[in-house]
N, C-alpha and C positions, 0 to 999 in steps of 0.2 A: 857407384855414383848414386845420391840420395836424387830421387823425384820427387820435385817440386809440383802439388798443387797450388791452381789457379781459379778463382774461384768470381766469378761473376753474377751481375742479377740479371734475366731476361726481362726485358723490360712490357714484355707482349703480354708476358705471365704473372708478372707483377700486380698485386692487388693492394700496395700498400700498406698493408696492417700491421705494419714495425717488428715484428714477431723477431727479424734477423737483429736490425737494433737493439733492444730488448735484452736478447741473449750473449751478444757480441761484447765478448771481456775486456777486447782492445779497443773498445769505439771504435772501432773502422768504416760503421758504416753511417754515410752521411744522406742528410733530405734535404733535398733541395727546396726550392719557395714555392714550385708546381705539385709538392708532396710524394715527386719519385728520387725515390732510393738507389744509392750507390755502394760501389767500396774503395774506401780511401787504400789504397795499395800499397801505400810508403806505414801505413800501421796495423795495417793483415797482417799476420803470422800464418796464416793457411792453417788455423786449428779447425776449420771442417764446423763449427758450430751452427752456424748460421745457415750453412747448407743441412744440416741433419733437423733444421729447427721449423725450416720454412715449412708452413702444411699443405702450401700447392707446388711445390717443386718448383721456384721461378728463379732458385738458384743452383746455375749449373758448374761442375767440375772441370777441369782438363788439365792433365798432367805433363809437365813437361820434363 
């Protein structure tokens, strides 16, 4: 059975600097109007990019 990562932003650790946007090949991830960051889940692929990209770690992994 293939595991599937899940991939989220913390929003505590979050500092906005689009850096995941940016690098995110599928647009997944979206801003809202208060300028915090999410991810669209229905256009993630779990390619890991965005988590390898962010420079303060405020996106975390969990494998299901």
């Amino acid at each position: 059975m293939k595991v599937k990562r899940i991939y989220s932003i913390n929003q505590k650790k979050c500092i906005s600097c689009g850096t995941c946007d940016v690098g995110c090949p599928q647009g997944a991830i979206l801003i809202s109007g208060e300028g915090k960051f999410s991810i669209n889940y229905e256009k993630c692929v779990s390619c890991g990019i965005c988590f390898r990209d962010c420079p303060i770690d405020a996106i975390e992994k969990r494998e299901e």
